[in-house]
VOBAFI-375938 format. One line per 10 residues: number of its first residue (from 1); their letters; for each residue z, y, x of C-alpha. Coordinates in steps of 0.1 Angstrom, whole numbers, plus 5000, padded with zeros to 4 digits. Example, Ala and Ser with C-alpha at 12.3 -4.5 7.8 and 13.67 -1.06 7.14 Angstrom:
REM VOBAFI-375938
1	AS	5078,4955,5123  5071,4989,5137
REM end
This chain:
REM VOBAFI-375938
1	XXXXXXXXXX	5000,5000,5000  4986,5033,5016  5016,5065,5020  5007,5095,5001  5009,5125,5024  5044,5133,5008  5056,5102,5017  5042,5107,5053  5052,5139,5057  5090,5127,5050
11	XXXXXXXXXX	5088,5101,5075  5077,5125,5101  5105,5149,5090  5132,5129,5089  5158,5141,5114  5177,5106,5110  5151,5086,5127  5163,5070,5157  5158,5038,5183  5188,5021,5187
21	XXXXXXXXXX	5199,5002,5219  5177,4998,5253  5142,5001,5257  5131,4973,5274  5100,4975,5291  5084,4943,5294  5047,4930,5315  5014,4930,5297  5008,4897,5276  4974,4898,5285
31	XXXXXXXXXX	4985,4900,5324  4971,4935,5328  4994,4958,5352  5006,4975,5321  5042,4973,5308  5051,4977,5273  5075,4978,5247  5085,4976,5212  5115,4986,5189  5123,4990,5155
41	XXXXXXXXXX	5131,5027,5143  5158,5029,5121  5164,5058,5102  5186,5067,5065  5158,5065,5046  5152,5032,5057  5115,5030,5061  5102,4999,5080  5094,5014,5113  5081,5001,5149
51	XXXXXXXXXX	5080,5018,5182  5055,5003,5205  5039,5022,5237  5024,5012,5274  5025,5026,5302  5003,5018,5333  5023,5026,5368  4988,5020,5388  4964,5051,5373  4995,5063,5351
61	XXXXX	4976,5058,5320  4973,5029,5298  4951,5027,5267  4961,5025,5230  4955,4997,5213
REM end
């Protein structure tokens, strides 16, 4: 089910929204010299979430998937 932009907008808005814990970054499943990770964002309102970035150390850039 698509977000309105209201909806969106909220999410982006939300002061509450926070990672909690460690991030943890972890090697490349597909071996490449990129590290990654993922968490969940929690936040009041409760919307379902993820976190997920790369980073490559080599060229310092690492492309989105």
């Amino acid at each position: 089910m698509p977000l309105s932009n209201t909806e969106f907008a909220a999410i982006l808005n939300d002061p509450s929204k926070r990672i909690e814990g460690d991030i943890v970054w972890q090697e490349n499943e597909d071996h490449s010299p990129c590290v990654e990770f993922r968490a969940d964002v929690r936040s009041e309102a409760g919307w379902p979430l993820l976190r997920w970035d790369s980073y490559n150390p080599p060229s310092r850039l690492c492309p989105l998937y």
